[in-house]
N, C-alpha and C positions, 0 to 999 in steps of 0.2 A: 897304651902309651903313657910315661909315667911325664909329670911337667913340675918343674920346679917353681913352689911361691915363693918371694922373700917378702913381699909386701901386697898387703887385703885393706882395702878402703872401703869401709862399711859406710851407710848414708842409711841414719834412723836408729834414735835411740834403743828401741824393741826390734829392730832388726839384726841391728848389731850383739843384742846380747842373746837372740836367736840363731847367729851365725856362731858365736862364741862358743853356748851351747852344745850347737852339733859337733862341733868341731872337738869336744871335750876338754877347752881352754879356762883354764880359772883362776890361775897366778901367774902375775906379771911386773915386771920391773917398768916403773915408768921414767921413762927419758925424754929426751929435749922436748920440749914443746913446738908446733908447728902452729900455733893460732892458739890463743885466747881460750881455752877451756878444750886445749884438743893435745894432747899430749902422747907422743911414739909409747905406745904398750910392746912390751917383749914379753914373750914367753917364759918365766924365769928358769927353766931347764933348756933354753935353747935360746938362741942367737937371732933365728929368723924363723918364720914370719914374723913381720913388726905393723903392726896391727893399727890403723888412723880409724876412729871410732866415732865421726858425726853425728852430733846430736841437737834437734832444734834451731837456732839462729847462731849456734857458732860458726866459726870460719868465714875465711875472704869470698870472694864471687868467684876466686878462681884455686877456690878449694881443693877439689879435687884434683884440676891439674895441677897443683906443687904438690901434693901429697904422694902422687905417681912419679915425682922427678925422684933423684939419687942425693940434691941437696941438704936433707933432713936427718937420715941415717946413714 
């Protein structure tokens, strides 16, 4: 069964560039910001996934839930 991502919300700076990694992602267009040091990563050969990349004490309490909303991208 094949599933469509448009959007990965990583939580941890070394995880997220462990997921990036595997994933074979390494150039990105950065777009709007959603929080203070957390900015929409694009793939820049592609459209989507748009990648929210947590790291440390950035971001609201309720980080993750608007990162999953459709308000951002």
């Amino acid at each position: 069964m094949h599933h469509h991502v448009d959007r990965l919300v990583i939580g941890g700076g070394e995880t997220s560039g462990a997921v990036l990694h595997v994933l074979g992602m390494t150039t990105f267009k950065v777009e709007s910001s959603m929080a203070p040091g957390v900015p929409a990563l694009v793939p820049v050969y592609e459209k989507k996934p748009v990648f929210f990349l947590e790291s440390g004490n950035f971001g609201q309490e309720d980080f993750f839930v608007r990162a999953l909303k459709d308000v951002y991208v």
